[in-house]
C-alpha positions in Angstrom: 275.5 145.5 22.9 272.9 147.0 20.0 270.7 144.5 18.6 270.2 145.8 15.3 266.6 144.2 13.6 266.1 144.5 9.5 263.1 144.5 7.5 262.4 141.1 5.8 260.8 142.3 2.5 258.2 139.9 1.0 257.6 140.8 -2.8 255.3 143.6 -3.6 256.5 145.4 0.0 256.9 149.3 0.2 260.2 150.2 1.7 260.9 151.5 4.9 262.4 155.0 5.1 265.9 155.4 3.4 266.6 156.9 7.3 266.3 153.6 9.3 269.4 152.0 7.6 272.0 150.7 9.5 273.9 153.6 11.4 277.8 154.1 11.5 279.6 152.0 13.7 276.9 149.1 13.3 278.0 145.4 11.4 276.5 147.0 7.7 276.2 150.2 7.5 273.7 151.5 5.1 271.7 148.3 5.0 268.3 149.1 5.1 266.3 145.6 4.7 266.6 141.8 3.0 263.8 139.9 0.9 261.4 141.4 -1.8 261.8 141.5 -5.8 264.0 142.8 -8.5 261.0 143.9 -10.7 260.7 147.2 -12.4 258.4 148.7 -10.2 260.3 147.7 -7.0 263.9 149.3 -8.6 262.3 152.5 -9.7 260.3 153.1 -6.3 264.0 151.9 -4.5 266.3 154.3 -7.1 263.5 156.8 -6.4 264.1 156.4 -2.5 267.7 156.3 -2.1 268.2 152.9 -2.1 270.1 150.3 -4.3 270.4 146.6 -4.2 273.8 145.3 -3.9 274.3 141.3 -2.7 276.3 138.2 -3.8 273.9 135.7 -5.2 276.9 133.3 -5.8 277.3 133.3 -2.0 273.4 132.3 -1.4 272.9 135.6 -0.1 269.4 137.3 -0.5 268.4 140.4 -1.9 270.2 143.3 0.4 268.8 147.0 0.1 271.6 149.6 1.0 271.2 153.1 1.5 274.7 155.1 2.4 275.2 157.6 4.5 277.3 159.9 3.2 276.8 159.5 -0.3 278.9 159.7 -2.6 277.9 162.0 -5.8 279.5 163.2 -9.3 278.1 167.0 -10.1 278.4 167.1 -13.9 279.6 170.6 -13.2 282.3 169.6 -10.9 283.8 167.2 -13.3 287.5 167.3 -13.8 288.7 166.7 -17.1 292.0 166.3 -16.6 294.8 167.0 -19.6 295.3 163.0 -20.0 291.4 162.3 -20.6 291.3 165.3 -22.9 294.0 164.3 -25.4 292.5 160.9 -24.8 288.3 162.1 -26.1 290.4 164.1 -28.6 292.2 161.1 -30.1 288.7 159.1 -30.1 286.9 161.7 -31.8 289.6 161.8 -34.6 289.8 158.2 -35.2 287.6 156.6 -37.7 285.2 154.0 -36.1 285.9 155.0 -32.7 283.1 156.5 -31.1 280.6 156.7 -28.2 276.9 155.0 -28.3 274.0 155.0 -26.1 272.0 151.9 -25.6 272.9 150.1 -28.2 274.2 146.7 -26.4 273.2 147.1 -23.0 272.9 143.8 -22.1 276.9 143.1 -23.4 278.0 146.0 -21.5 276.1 144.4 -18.0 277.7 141.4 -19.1 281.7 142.9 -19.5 280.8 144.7 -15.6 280.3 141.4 -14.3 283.2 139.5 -15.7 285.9 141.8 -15.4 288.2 141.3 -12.2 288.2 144.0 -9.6 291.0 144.4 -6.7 289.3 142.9 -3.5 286.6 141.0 -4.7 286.7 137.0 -5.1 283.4 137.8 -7.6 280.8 140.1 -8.7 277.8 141.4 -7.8 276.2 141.1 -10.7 274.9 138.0 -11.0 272.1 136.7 -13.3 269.2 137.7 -11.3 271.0 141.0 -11.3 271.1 141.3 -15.4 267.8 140.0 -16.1 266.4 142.5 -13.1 268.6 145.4 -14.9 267.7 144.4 -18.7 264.1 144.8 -17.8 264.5 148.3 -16.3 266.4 149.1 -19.4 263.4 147.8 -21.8 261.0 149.8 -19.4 263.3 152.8 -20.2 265.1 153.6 -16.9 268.3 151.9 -17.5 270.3 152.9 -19.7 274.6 152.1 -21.0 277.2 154.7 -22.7 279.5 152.6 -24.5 282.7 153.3 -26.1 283.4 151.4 -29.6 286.4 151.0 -31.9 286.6 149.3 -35.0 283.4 147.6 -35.0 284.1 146.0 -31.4 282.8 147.4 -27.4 285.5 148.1 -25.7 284.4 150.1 -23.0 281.3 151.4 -20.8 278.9 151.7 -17.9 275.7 151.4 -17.0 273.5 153.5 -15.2 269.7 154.0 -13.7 268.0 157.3 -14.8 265.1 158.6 -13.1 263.8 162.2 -14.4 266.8 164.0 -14.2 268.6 161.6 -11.6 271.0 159.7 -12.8 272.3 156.9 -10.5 276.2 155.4 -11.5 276.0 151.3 -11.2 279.2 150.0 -12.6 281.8 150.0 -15.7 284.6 148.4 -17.6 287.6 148.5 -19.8 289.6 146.6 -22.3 291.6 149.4 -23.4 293.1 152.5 -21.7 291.2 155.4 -21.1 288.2 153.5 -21.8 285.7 153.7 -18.9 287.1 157.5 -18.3 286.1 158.5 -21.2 282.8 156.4 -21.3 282.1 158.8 -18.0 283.0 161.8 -19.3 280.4 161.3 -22.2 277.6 160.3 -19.5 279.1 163.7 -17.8 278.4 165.4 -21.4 275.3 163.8 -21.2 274.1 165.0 -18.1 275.2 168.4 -18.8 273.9 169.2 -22.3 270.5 167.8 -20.6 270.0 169.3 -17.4 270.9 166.7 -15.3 272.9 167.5 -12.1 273.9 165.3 -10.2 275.4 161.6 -10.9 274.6 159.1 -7.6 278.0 157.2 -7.4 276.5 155.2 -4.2 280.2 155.2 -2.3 283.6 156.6 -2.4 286.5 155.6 -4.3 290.0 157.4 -5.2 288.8 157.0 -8.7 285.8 159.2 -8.4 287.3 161.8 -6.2 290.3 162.3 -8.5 287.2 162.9 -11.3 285.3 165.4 -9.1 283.2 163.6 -7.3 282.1 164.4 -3.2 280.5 162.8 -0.4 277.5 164.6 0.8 274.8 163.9 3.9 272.0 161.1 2.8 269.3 163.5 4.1 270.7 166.1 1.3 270.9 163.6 -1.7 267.3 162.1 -0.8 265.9 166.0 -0.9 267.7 166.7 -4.4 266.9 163.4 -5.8 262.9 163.7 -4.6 263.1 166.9 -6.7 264.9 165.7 -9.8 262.9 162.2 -10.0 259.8 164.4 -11.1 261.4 166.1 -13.5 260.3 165.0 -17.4 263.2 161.9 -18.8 266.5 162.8 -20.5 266.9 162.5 -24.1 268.8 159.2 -24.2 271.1 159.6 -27.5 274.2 160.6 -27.9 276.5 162.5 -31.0 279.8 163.7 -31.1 278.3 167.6 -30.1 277.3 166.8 -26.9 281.1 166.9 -26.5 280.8 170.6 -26.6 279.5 170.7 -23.0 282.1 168.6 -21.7 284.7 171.3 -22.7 283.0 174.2 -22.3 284.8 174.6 -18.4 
């Protein structure tokens, strides 16, 4: 039988290599190592490396850092707008006072990701620690949220890490149909009109395959990602031209 040993992480520890995560077949695969900090610089030097935390601090558990292999990956290029979620931007576009935002209520958008139910899951992953760890990043400038709004209210969004030109997917919600598709096909925009290629999605779901997105080896994602990191910061802002790249198919 495989013993399989993980790094206990003490605050201020580098990380071991994305590579010596657990292997297929093994109790957790992907899990690279416990322990250590949700600062700043520890998520930038983990997004930078491959790795994400992702644990259940309402079960006790400690920090876990994951690093999957395959990864799943939205290519703003591959995105498929499909003829529902085009009549869909079309209609929000045409409404008065519905329209897309950019950092303008992070913190409420980490807080609707949290508290909205998913299939499977008796809770979330995004506990306290998690939003005060994230609202940091985002003050620091590497976190950002693409928000949908009607009438005044958020109905919609996601949030993401953003690293150079890497931008890596964390969660999203809904109140309304349509909502969180078309909140990621305005980060797709994004991504497109600057130069951004790739989208890290972390794992794969139905949901992102049927918008485009593919599973490709970890050992590919960490060589594009190394590349893109030191590439100068997206322009964080969004108006209704960036749709433009969207369509332009």
């Amino acid at each position: 039988m495989t013993r399989y040993v993980l790094p206990a992480l003490r605050a201020g520890d580098p990380f071991p290599p994305a590579e010596r995560a657990l292997p297929p077949g093994s109790p957790a695969p992907g899990l690279l190592a416990v322990g250590g900090a949700l600062d700043v610089a520890t998520l930038r030097a983990a997004y930078a490396g491959g790795i994400f935390p992702w644990y259940d601090q309402s079960a006790g558990e400690h920090i876990m850092w994951w690093s999957t292999d395959p990864r799943m990956v939205l290519r703003p290029g591959n995105f498929r707008l499909h003829r529902s979620l085009r009549r869909a931007i079309a209609r929000l576009r045409a409404t008065e006072g519905h329209e897309v935002r950019v950092d303008t209520a992070f913190d409420a958008v980490m807080h609707e990701c949290a508290r909205i139910p998913r299939p499977g899951q008796r809770g979330t992953w995004i506990g306290a620690d998690m939003r005060r760890a994230y609202g940091a990043l985002h003050r620091a400038g590497s976190a950002h949220s693409v928000e949908v709004w009607q009438g005044g209210q958020l109905v919609a969004g996601l949030y993401c890490v953003a690293l150079g030109r890497a931008v890596f997917g964390e969660s999203m919600f809904t109140h309304v149909t349509d909502g969180s598709r078309i909140a990621l096909a305005a980060l797709v925009a994004l991504c497109r009109t600057q130069g951004a290629p790739l989208i890290d999605c972390q794992q794969n779901t139905a949901h992102l395959a049927f918008m485009g997105g593919s599973e490709i080896p970890r050992a590919q994602f960490l060589r594009e990602i190394h590349t893109l990191t030191q590439q100068p910061d997206m322009r964080w802002h969004f108006d209704d031209g960036d749709w433009a790249a969207l369509f332009e198919q």
